[in-house]
C-alpha positions as CSV (number, residue, x, y, z in Angstrom):
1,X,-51.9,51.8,-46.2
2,X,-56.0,52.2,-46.0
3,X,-55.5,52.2,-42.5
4,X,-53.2,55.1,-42.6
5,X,-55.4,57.3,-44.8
6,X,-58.6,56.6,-42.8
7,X,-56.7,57.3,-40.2
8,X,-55.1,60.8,-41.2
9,X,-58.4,61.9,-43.0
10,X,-60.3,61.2,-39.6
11,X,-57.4,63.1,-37.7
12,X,-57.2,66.1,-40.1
13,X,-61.2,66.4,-40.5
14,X,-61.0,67.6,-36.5
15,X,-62.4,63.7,-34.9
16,X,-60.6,61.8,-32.3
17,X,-60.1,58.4,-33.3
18,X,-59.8,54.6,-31.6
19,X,-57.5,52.0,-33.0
20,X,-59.1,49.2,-32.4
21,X,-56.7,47.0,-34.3
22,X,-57.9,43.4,-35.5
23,X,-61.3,43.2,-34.8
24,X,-64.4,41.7,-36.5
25,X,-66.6,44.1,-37.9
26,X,-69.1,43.2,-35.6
27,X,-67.0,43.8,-32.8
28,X,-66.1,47.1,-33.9
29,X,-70.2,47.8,-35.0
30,X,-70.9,46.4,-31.1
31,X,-68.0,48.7,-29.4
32,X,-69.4,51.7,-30.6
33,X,-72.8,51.0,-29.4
34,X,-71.3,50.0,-26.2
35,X,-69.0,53.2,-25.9
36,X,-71.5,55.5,-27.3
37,X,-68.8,56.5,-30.2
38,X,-70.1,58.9,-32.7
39,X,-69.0,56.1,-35.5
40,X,-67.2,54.1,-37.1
41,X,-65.1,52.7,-39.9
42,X,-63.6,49.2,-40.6
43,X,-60.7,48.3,-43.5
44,X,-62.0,45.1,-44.3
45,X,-61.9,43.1,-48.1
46,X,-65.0,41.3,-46.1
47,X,-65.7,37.9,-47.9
48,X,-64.0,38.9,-51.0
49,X,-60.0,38.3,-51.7
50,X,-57.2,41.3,-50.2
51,X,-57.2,42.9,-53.3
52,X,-60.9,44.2,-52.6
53,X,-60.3,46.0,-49.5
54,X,-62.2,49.4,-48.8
55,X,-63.7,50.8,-45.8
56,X,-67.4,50.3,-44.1
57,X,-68.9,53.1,-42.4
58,X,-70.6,52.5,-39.0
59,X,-73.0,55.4,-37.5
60,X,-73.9,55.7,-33.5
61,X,-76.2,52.9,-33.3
62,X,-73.1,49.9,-34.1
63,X,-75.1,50.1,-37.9
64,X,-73.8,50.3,-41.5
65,X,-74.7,53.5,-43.0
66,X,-77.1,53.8,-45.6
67,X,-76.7,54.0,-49.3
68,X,-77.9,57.4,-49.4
69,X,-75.4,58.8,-46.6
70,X,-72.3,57.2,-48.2
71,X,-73.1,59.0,-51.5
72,X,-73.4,62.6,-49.5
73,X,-69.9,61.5,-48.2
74,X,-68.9,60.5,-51.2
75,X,-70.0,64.1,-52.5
76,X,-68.2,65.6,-50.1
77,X,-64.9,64.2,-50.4
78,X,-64.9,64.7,-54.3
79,X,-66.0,68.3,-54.0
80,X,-63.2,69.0,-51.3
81,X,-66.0,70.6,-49.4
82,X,-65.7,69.1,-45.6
83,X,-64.0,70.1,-42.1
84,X,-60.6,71.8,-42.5
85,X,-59.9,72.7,-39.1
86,X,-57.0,75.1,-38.2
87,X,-53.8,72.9,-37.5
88,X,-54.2,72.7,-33.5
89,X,-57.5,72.1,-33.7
90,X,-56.9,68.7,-35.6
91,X,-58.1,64.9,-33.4
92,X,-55.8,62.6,-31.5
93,X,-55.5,59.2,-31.9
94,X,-55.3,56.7,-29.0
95,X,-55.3,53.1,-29.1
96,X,-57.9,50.4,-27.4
97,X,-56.9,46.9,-26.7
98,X,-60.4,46.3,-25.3
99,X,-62.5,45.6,-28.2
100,X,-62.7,41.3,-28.1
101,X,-63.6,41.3,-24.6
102,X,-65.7,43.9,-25.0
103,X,-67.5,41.6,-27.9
104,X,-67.2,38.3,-26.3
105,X,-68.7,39.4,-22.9
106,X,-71.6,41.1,-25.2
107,X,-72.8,37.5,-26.7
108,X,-71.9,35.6,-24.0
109,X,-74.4,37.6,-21.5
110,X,-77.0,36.7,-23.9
111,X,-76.9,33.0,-24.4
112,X,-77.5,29.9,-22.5
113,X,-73.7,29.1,-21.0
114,X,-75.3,26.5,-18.6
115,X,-76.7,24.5,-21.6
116,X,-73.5,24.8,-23.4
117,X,-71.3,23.9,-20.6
118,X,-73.2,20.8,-20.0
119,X,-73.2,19.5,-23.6
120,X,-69.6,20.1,-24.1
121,X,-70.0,20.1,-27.7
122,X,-66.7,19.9,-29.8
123,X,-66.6,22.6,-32.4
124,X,-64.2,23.0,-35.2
125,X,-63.7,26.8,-35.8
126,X,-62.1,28.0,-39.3
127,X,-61.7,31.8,-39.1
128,X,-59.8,31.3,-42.4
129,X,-57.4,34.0,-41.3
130,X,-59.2,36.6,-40.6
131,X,-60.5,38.9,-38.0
132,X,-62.3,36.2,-36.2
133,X,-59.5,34.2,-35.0
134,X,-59.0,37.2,-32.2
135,X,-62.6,36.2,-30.8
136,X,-64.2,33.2,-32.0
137,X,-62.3,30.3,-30.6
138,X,-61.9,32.4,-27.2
139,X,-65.7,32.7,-27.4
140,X,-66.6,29.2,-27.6
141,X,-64.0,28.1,-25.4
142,X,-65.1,30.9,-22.7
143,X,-69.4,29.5,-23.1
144,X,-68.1,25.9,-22.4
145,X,-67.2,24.0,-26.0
146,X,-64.4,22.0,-26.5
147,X,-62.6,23.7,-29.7
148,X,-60.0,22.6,-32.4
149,X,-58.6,25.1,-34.8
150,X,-58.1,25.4,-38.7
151,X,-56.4,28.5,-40.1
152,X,-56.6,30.8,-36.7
153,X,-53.5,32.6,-37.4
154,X,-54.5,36.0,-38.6
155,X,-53.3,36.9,-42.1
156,X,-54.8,39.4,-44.9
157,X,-53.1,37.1,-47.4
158,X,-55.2,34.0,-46.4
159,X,-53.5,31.6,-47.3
160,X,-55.2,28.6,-45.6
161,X,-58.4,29.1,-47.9
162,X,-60.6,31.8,-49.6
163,X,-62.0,34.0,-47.4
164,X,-65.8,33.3,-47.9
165,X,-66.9,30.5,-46.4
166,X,-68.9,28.4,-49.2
167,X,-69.0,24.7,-49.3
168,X,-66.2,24.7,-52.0
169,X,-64.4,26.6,-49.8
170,X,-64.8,24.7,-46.8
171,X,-63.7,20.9,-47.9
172,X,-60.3,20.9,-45.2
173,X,-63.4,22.2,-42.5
174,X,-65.4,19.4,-43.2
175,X,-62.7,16.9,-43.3
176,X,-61.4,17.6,-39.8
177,X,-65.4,17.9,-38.6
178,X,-65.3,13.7,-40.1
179,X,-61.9,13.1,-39.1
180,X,-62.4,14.3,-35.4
181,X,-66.0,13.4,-35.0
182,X,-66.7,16.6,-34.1
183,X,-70.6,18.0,-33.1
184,X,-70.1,21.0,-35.7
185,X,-67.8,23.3,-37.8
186,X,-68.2,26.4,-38.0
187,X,-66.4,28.8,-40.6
188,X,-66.2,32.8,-41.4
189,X,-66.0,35.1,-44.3
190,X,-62.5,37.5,-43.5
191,X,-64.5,40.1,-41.2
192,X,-66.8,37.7,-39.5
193,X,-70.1,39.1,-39.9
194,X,-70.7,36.0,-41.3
195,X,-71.5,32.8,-40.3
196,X,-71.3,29.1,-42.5
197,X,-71.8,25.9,-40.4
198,X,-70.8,22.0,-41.1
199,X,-73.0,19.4,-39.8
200,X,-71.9,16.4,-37.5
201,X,-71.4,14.5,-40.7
202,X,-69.1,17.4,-42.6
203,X,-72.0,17.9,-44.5
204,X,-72.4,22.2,-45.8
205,X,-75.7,23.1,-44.2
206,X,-77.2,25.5,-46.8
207,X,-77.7,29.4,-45.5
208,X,-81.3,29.6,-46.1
209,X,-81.9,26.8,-44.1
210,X,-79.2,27.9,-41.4
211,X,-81.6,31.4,-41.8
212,X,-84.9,29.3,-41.3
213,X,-83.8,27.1,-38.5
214,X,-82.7,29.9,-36.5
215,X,-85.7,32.1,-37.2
216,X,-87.9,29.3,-36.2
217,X,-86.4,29.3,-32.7
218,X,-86.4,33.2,-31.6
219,X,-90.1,33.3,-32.8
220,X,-90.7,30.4,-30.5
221,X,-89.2,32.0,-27.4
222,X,-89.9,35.6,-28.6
223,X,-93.0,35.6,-30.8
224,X,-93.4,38.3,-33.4
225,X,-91.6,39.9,-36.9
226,X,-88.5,38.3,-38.9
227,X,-87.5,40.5,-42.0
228,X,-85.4,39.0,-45.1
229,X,-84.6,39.6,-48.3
230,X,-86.8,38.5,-51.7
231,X,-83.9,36.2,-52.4
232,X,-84.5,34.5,-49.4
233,X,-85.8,30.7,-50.0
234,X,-89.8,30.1,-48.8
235,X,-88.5,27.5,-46.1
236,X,-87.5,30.7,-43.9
237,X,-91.5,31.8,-44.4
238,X,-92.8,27.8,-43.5
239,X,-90.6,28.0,-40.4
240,X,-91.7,31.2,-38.9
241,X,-95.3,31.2,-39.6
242,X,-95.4,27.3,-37.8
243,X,-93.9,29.0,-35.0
244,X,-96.5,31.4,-34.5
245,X,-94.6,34.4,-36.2
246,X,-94.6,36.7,-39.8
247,X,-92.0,37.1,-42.0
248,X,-91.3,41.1,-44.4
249,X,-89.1,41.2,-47.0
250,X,-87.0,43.5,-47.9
251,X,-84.7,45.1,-51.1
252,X,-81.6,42.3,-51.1
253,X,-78.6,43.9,-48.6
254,X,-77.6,43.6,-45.0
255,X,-77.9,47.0,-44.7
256,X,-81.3,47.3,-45.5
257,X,-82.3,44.4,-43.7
258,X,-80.6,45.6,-40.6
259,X,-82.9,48.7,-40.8
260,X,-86.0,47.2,-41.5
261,X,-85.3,45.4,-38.1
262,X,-84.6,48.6,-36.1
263,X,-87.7,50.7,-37.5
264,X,-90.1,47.9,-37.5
265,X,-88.9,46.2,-34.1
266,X,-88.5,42.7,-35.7
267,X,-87.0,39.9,-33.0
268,X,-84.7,38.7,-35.9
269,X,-83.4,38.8,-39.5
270,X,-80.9,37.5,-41.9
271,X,-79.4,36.6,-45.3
272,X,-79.5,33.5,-47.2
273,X,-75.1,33.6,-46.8
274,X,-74.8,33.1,-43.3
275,X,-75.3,36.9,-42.1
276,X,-77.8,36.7,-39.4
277,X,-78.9,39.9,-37.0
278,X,-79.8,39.5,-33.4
279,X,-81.5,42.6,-32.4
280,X,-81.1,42.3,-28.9
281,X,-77.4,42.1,-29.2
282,X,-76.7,44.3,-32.5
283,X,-78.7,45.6,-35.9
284,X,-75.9,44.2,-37.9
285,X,-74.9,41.2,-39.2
286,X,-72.7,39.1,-36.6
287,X,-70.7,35.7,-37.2
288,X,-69.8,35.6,-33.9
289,X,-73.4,35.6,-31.9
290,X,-74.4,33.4,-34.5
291,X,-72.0,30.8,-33.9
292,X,-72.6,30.6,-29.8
293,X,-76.6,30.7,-31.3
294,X,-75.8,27.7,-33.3
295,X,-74.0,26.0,-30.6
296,X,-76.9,26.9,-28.1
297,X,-79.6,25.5,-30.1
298,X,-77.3,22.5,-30.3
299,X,-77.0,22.3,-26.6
300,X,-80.5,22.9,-25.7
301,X,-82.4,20.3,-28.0
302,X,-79.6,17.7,-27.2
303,X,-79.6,16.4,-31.0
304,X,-77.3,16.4,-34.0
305,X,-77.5,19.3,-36.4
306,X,-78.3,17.1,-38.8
307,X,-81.4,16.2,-37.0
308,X,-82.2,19.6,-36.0
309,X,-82.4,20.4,-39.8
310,X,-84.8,17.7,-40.2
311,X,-87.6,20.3,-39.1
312,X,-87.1,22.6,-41.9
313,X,-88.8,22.2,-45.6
314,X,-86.2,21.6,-48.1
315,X,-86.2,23.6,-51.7
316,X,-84.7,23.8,-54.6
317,X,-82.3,26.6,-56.2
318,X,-81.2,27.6,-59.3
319,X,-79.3,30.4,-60.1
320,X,-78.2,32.0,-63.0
321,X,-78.1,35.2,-65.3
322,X,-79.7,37.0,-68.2
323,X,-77.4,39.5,-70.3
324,X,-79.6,42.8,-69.8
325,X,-78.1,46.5,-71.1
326,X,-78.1,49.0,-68.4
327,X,-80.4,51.6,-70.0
328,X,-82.6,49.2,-70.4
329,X,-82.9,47.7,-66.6
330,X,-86.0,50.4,-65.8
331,X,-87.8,49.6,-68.8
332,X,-87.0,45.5,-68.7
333,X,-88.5,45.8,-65.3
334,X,-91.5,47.3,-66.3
335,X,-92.4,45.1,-68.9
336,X,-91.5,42.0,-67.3
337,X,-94.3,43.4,-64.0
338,X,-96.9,43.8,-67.3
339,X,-95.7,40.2,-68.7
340,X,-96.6,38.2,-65.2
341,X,-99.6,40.7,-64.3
342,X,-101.6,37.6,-63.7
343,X,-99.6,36.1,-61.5
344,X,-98.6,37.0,-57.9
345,X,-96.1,39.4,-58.6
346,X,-93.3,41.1,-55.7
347,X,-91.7,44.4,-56.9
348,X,-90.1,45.2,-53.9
349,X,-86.7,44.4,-55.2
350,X,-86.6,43.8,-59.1
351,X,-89.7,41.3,-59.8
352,X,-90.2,38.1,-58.1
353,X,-93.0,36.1,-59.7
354,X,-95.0,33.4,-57.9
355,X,-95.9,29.7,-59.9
356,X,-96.9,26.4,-58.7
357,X,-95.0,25.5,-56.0
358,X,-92.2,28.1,-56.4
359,X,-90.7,31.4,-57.5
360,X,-88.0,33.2,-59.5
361,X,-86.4,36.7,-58.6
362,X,-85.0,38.9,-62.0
363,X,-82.8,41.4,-60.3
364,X,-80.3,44.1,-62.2
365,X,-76.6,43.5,-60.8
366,X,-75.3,46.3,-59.2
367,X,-71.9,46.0,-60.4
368,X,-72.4,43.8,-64.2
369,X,-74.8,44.6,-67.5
370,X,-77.1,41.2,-66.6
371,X,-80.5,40.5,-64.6
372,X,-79.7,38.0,-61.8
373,X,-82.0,35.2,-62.1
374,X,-82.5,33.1,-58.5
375,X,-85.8,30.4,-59.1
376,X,-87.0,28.0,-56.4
377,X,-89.1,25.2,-56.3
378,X,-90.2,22.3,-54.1
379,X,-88.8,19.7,-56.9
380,X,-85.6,19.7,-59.1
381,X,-88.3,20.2,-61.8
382,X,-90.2,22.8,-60.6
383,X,-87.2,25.1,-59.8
384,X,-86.2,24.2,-63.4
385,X,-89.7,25.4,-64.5
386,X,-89.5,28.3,-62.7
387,X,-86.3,29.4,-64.3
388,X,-87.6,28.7,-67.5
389,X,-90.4,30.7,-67.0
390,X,-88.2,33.8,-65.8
391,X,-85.9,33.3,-68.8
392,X,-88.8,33.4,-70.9
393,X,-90.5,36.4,-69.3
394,X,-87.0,38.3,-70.1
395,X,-86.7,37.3,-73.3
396,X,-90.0,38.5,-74.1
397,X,-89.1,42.1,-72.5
398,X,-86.3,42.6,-74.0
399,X,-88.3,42.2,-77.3
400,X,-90.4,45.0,-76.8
């Protein structure tokens, strides 16, 4: 049905429009980059259950648009004032069956397929029913991996698992990763522009340190800029800067992060859930690309993942949630910068303030009347500390 509107609204609005059919989003974001399409838009849920599906709007350059651009859209369509083109001047619609090959050929021209081939790692792949079972498994089969599937049969109802791939999530992946002896699993949300990997020993391996490991080796091959998000964990920062590179943060949302990668020329970015952007390749997040990256690290070094993760510093999160009223956010906010003015203090998305030998983030939800609450440390008792001291900071705020 969402199809079918987007469809007939593109259509009647004057555009000529591609059915790509099943396709991750970052095949779709990739083909019209590749095809030099004025845009985009994908029906996707994305990691959250069928009953969530909407649309995501891609411009020229393969990216997500920006906040500000889906809110003059958004004007538009509730003010009734865009295109109404005279009846034969209305698109045509066409379809293209070329979309995974498209994709596949994209990411496989830019890794190591010699490496791959000659490990011959065996890889458990868990689209969970979504759009990723039309590329994924093809993918890694294609770059040289031995492959065994687990839910590959496309379905919007999932019914194998839920479609984002968390470690809760994942406990059938990680299973057959023990059962079979398997090198890796690898699992993604319903539109695959995520990402979640399971260790040789089906153990979850945790997306900041997915984020840090991964950073660490573009900057060793490709020296220079790697943007995040506040929320991201200070092991992604340790990595980088050992490798000779910097890291810039950045408001919390892929997005955002994909921008701050294309205006600042950064060799590579990513979230702390498994979305991870490869410049070279695409300014968007891709699950795909980052699972033949996974594999070709894996390949190259000639270790375990387990082993590989070794390498990077391990923290400790805790997450949690403050009730906050909405008309109060700006003011909260202020006060809590004035409460922690001497400390180390990050405004750029909420306030992130620095302690001994961690950090906690107080962010407003975008969708619930609470401040989100994320506080690291290098102990169990130092993240505790940390989230004590947010707590306390808020209550303190709120207060005044």
């Amino acid at each position: 049905m969402l199809r079918g509107a987007v469809v007939s609204g593109l259509l009647a609005s004057g555009a000529h429009v591609l059915d790509l059919g099943i396709l991750p989003t970052p095949a779709e974001q990739y083909y019209v980059k590749e095809r030099k399409l004025a845009g985009g838009v994908v029906v996707t849920a994305s990691h959250n259950p069928p009953e969530w599906n909407g649309i995501k709007v891609v411009d020229g350059n393969g990216m997500e648009i920006p906040r500000e651009t889906e809110e003059t859209i958004e004007g538009l369509v509730e003010s009734g004032a865009f295109a109404a083109p005279a009846w034969q001047d209305i698109g045509g619609t066409a379809a293209a069956t070329d979309g995974p090959d498209l994709y596949m050929r994209g990411i496989a021209a830019k890794v190591d397929r010699e490496a791959i081939a000659k490990r011959n790692p065996h890889v458990v792949v868990d689209p969970g029913n979504g759009a990723a079972c039309v590329t994924t498994p093809f993918l890694l089969r294609d770059l040289g991996c031995r492959v065994t599937t687990l839910n590959a049969q496309p379905d919007g109802a999932f019914p194998g698992r839920k479609p984002e791939p968390t470690a809760e999530n994942l406990e059938h992946l990680r299973t057959m990763v023990r059962a079979l002896t398997a090198d890796l699993g690898i699992a993604h949300d319903g539109d695959a522009d995520r990402a979640a990997i399971i260790d040789e020993r089906g153990d979850f391996v945790d997306g900041d340190r997915l984020l840090a490991l991964l950073a660490g080796e573009v900057v060793r091959r490709t020296p220079g800029l790697v943007v995040t998000p506040v929320s991201s964990s200070s092991c992604v920062e340790d990595v980088v800067r050992a490798a000779g590179g910097r890291v810039e943060y950045t408001k919390v949302g892929a997005p955002l992060v994909a921008r701050a990668i294309y205006g600042k020329g950064a060799v590579f970015g990513g979230e702390e859930n498994g979305g991870m952007i490869f410049p070279e390749h695409l300014f968007a997040r891709d699950g795909g690309m980052t699972a033949a990256k996974v594999v070709e690290l894996l390949s190259r070094r000639g270790e375990t993942f387990s082993s590989l993760l070794k390498s990077v510093p391990r923290y400790y999160l805790k997450k949690s949630s403050v009730p906050c009223p909405r008309d109060r956010r700006e003011a909260v906010l202020a006060r809590l910068k004035s409460l922690a003015a001497d400390r180390k203090v990050d405004a750029t998305d909420g306030v992130k303030v620095y302690g001994e030998g961690g950090w906690v983030l107080l962010r407003p939800s975008g969708t619930e009347a609470i401040l989100r609450m994320y506080a690291e440390g290098k102990t169990p008792e130092q993240a505790e500390a940390m989230r004590a001291l947010g707590e306390k900071l808020v209550r303190e705020a709120l207060a005044t």
